[in-house]
N, C-alpha and C positions, 0 to 999 in steps of 0.2 A: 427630840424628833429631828430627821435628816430628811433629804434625798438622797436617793438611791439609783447608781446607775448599774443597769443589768446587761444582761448578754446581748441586745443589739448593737452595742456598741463593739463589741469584740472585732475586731479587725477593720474597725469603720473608724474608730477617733476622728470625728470631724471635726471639732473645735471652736464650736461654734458656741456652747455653754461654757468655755474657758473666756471666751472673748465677752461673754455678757456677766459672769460671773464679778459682781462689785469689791469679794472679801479675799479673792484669788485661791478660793479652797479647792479647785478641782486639778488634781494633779496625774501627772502623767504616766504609764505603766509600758511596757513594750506591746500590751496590746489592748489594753483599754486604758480609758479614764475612771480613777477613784474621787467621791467627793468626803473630804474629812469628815466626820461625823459630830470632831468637836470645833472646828471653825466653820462649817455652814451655820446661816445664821437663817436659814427658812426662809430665804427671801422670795423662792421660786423662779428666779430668772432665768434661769438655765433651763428648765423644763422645756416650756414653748419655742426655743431653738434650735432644739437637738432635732434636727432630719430622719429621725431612726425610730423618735419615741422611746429611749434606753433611759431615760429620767423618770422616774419617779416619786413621788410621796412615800415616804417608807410605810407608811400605813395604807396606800395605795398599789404596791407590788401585784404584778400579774401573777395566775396561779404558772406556777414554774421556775417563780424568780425569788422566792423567799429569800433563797442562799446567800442572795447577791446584798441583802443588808448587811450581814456578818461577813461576810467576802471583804465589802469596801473597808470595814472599820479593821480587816484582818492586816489589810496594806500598809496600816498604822502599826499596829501593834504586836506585827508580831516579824522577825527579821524576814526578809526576801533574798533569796536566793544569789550569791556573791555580795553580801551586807553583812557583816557582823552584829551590826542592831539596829533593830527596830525604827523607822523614820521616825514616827513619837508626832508631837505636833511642832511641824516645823515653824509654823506663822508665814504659809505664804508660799505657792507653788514657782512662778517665776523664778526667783533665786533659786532653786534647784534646779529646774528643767527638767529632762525626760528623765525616768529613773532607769528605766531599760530592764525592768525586772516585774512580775506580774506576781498575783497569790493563783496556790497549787489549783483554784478551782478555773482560774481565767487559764494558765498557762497550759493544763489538760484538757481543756475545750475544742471540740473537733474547729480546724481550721474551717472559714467560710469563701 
């Protein structure tokens, strides 16, 4: 079981569930934030600071944002766009930084 950040987030990344985040699993996309699936450890920190509401319980998903569970774990695992493979699990967003790359369902999302 994860959290799941959905489409309020899209062009919003406020970064405010990065900075409470304890295990650094919420990593950064050119237009939203994905959180690992295999390094969140449920701790729910991040929920209650996100200004948008874009956090979820993955078993808590609003109707509309089903996608957005398979979406995050897509970011992982499957390559993005100027990437030859797949991020995987890095152990840790900071040493990466911004990836500057999004999955096909964030990057096709009408701009807000």
């Amino acid at each position: 079981m994860t959290y799941v950040i959905g489409a309020p987030c899209i062009d919003v990344m406020d970064r405010a569930c990065v900075d409470e985040c304890p295990v650094d699993c919420i990593y950064e996309g050119e237009r939203t934030l994905y959180i690992h699936p295999d390094e969140c450890v449920d701790c729910g920190a991040c929920e209650p600071v996100c200004p948008v509401e874009a956090i979820t319980y993955e078993d808590d998903l609003p109707d509309g944002q089903e996608a957005f569970l398979a979406d995050n774990a897509r970011f992982f695992d499957q390559p993005l766009p100027g990437r030859a493979t797949a991020l995987g699990s890095p152990g840790g967003a900071a040493k990466l930084g911004a990836i500057g790359a999004d999955t096909e369902l964030v990057a096709t999302h009408p701009r807000t």
